[in-house]
C-alpha positions as CSV (number, residue, x, y, z in Angstrom):
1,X,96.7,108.8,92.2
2,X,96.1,106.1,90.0
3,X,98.4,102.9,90.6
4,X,100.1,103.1,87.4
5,X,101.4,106.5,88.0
6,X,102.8,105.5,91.7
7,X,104.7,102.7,89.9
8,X,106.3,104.9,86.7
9,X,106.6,107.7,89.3
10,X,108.9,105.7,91.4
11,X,111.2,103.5,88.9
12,X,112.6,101.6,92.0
13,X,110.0,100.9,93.8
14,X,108.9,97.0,94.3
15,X,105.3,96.3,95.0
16,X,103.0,93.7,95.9
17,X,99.8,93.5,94.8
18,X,96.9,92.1,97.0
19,X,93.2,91.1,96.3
20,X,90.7,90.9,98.7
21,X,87.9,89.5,99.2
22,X,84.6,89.5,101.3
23,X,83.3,86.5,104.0
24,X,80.4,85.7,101.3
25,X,81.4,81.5,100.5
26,X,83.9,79.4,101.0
27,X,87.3,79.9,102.3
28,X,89.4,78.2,99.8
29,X,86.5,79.9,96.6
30,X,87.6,83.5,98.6
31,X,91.3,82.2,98.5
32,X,91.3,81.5,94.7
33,X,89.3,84.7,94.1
34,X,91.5,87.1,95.9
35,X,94.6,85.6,94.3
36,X,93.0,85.8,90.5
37,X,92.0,89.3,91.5
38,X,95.4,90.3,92.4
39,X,97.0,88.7,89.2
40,X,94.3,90.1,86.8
41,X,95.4,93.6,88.2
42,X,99.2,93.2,88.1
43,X,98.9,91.8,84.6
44,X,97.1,94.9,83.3
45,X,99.5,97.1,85.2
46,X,102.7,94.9,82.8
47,X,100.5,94.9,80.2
48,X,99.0,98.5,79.5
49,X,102.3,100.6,81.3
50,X,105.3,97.7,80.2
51,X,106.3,97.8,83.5
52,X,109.5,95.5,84.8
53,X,107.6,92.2,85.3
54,X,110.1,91.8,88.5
55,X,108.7,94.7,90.3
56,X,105.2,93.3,90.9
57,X,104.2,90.1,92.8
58,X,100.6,89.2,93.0
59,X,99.0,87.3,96.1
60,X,95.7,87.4,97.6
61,X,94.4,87.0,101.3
62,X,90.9,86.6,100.8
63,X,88.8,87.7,103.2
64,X,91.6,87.5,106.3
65,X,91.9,91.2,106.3
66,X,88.9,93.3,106.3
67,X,89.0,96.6,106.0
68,X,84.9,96.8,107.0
69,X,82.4,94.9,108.6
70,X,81.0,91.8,106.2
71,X,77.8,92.4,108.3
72,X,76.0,94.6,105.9
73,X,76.6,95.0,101.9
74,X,78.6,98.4,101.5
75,X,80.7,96.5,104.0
76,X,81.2,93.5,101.9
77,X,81.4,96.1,99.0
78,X,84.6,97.9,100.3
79,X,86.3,94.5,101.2
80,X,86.0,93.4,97.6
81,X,89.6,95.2,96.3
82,X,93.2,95.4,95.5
83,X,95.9,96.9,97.3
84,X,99.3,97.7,96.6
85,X,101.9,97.1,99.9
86,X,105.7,98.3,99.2
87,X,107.8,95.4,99.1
């Protein structure tokens, strides 16, 4: 399901939305990165769907939750991303 569909789907439903990033550079570069990542995708989401601006809230984590090892590159690869987590 694409994330715009969960959020029309479910008109009440509050959502944060987190980037991710991998171990590659700095911690406060990953911080930034992870934060613009989340932001870039929550303002599409109010842009392209004119979803409630109050239902979103974008924050990133960088690279302090993995979801893969950042020992090899498809690792690193998968922790590149954006999640949503139900507020």
């Amino acid at each position: 399901m694409l994330m715009s569909q969960l959020i029309l789907q479910n008109a009440e439903m509050k959502l944060y939305i987190v980037g991710h990033t991998d171990n590659e550079g700095a911690f406060d570069y990953n911080m930034n990165l992870s934060q613009k990542r989340g932001y870039a995708v929550m303002e599409a989401l109010l842009k392209k769907h004119n979803i409630d601006p109050e239902r979103l809230k974008a924050y990133g984590v960088g690279m302090l939750s993995p979801k893969a090892t950042n020992d090899t590159q498809k690792g690193r690869q998968m922790n590149r991303r954006v999640e949503l987590v139900k507020q």
